[in-house]
N, C-alpha and C positions, 0 to 999 in steps of 0.2 A: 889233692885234698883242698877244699873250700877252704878259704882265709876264717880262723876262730875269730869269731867276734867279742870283743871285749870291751864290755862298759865302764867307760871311766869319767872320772869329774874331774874338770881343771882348773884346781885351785893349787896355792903354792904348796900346801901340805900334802900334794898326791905326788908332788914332779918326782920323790926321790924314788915312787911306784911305775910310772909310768914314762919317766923321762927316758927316750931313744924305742920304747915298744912302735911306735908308727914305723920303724925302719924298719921290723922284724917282717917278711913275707908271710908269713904264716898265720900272722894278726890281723886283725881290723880293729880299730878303734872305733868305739863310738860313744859321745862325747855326749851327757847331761847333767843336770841337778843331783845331788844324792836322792833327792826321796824320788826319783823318776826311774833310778837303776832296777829297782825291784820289780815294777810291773812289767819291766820289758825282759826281764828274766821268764817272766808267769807268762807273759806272750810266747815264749820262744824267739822274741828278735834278736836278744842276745845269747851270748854260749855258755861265758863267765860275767860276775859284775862287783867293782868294786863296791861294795854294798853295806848302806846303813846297819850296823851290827843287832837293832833291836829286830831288823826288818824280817829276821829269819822267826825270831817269836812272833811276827803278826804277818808272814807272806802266808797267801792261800792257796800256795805249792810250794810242797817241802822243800827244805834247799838245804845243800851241806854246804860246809865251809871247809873253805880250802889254805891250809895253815902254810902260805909262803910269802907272809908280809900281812902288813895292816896299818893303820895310822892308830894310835894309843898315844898316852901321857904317863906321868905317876909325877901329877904338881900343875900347875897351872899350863894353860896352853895357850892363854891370849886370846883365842878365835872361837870361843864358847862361853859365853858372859852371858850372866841376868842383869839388866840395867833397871833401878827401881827410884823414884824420886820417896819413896815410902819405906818405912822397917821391912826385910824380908817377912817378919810372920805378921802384918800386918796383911801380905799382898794377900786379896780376893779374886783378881783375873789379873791373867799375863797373856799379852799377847807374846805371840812364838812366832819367829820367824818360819816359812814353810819349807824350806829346803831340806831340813833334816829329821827325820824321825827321831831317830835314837837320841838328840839333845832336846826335845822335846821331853820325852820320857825321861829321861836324865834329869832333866830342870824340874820336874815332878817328884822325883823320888827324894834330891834334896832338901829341897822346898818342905816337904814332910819328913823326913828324918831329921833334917838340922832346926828346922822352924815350926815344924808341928801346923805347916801352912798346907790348904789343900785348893788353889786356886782354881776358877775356873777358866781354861783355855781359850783362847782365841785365835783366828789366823790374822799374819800379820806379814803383809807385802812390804818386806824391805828397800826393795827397788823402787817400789811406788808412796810408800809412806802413807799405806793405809790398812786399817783393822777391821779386821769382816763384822760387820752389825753393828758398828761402831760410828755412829757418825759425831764429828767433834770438830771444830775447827782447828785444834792442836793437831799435827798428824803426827807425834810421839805420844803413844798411851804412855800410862802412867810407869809399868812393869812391861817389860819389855825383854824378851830374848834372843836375842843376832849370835850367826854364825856364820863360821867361814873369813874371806877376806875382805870381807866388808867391814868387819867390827874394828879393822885398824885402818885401814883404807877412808871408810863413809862411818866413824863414829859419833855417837851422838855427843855433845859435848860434855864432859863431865860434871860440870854446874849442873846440869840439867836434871844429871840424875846421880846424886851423892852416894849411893848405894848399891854394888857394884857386887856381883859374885863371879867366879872364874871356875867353871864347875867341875874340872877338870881337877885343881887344887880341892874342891868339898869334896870330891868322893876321895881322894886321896886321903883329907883326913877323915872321913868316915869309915872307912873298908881298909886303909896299909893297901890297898891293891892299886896297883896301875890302870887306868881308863881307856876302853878300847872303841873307840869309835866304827873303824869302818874296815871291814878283812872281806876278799875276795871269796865267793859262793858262785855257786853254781845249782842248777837244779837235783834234785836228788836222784830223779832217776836217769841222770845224766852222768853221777858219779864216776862210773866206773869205763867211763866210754875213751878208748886213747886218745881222741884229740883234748879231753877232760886234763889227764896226765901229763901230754907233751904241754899243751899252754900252764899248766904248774910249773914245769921245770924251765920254761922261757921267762916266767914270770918269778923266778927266785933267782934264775942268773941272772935278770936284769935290776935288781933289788940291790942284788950285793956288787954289780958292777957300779950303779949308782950313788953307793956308801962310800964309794973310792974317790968320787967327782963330784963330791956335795959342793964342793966351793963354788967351780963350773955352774954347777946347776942355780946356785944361787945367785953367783954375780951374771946367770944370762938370762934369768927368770923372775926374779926378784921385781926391777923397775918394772918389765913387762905387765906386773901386776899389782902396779902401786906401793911397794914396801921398801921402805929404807932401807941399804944391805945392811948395816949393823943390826936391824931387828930381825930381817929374814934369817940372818945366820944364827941369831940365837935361838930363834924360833925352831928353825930343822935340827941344830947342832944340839940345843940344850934341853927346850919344852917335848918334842916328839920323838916316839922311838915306832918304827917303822917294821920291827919283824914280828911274829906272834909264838910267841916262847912259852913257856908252861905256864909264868905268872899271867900273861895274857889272856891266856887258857881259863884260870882260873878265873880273873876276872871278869870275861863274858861270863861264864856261870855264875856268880854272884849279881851281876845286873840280873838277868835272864830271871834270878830268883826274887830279888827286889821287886822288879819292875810287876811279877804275877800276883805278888804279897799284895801288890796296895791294887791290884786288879786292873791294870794296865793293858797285861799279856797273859795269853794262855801261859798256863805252866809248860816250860820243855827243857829237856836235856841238849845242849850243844851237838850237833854231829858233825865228824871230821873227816875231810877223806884221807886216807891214806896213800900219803903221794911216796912214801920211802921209798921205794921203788923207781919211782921217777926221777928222783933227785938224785941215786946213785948213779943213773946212765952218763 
């Protein structure tokens, strides 16, 4: 059998996902941006991909989701911040970092439930420090949205910008639900296919082996990627929870429902495969 290919992003809040999958023969990694996982699903380059959670309400091929891990919160997360030199409902454009879909939409549904704000979006190259149609000799817009390990790694200085969300903590207190960013899918009509199955049940032994050696993981991966281990360790050990359990369950359908409300995303119901089978062998 051909090595399953699996898309993954590597930043410090995937390691506890993916840490030791490159040893597994059966695997292949392959390594991008969150918002770059989805298309190469709708291509067929990939098999599985650890995948932006809105992306399944805006991919334009079905994709189910595979419930053997995820990266979520319920509280602040650090690595998902609106940076604003301006009152949140004051904001009128936010540039949005491009890597991630689902905190994009995230940072919209806030914005409008907590501030009654309806900005209009912008792309915004973090790496480069530049905002698409934006010409300015500042290259920090005004609103601003970074994610990932950049926002503790390359943050903007807080002077700069005295107003600060952690969006991870608003929906927590808007919803009581936990925040789920990014859970493993696959194409739908791929569901039901065994190498589908067997990469489920590598990808949940390697999950719960990884729960065991978080320390490891962090004291080898942490520097590697900029973060100080006393934050990296609070970060995996306290801000993120790693499996997708019923409340997590729950909470994609409540975004899923948000996100269609203020017309975002089509309206959909979550679909799940059914790995119980798998996971017993």
């Amino acid at each position: 059998m051909k090595p399953i290919r699996i898309g993954v992003v590597r930043f410090l809040n995937t390691c506890p996902l993916i840490e030791g999958l490159d040893k597994c023969a059966d695997l292949e990694l392959v390594a991008a941006v969150p918002s770059q996982i989805t298309p190469m699903l709708e291509r067929g380059e990939i098999d599985i991909g650890l995948v932006s959670s809105i992306d399944f309400a805006l991919s334009s091929t079905p994709l189910s989701i595979i419930p053997v891990g995820g990266i979520a919160c319920c509280g602040p997360t650090l690595t998902v911040r609106i940076f604003s030199r301006i009152e949140p409902e004051r904001i009128t454009c936010l540039a949005v970092d491009t890597d991630s879909h689902t905190s994009v939409v995230l940072a919209q549904v806030v914005l409008n439930r907590m501030y009654a704000a309806r900005p209009r979006i912008v792309d915004f190259d973090a790496r480069e420090g530049v905002s698409a149609g934006e010409a300015t000799e500042d290259p920090w817009p005004e609103s601003l949205l970074l994610i990932g390990d950049k926002v503790v790694t390359q943050s903007p200085p807080a002077i700069r910008y005295p107003y600060q969300i952690d969006l991870g903590q608003a929906w927590l207190e808007m919803t009581g639900l936990p925040f789920v960013y990014a859970v493993w899918m696959c194409r739908r009509d791929a569901e039901d296919e065994p190498k589908i199955l067997h990469a489920a049940a590598l990808l949940e032994r390697q999950r719960l082996r990884n729960r065991e050696r978080l320390d490891w993981i962090i004291t080898t991966r942490a520097r590697e990627k900029g973060w100080p281990d006393d934050l990296a360790r609070q970060y995996l050990r306290e801000r993120l929870r790693f499996e997708c359990g019923p409340e997590e369950r729950e909470a994609l359908e409540r975004f899923f429902a948000e996100s269609s409300e203020l017309g975002l995303t089509p309206p959909v119901c979550a679909r799940w495969v059914d790995v119980s089978r798998a996971l017993r062998v």
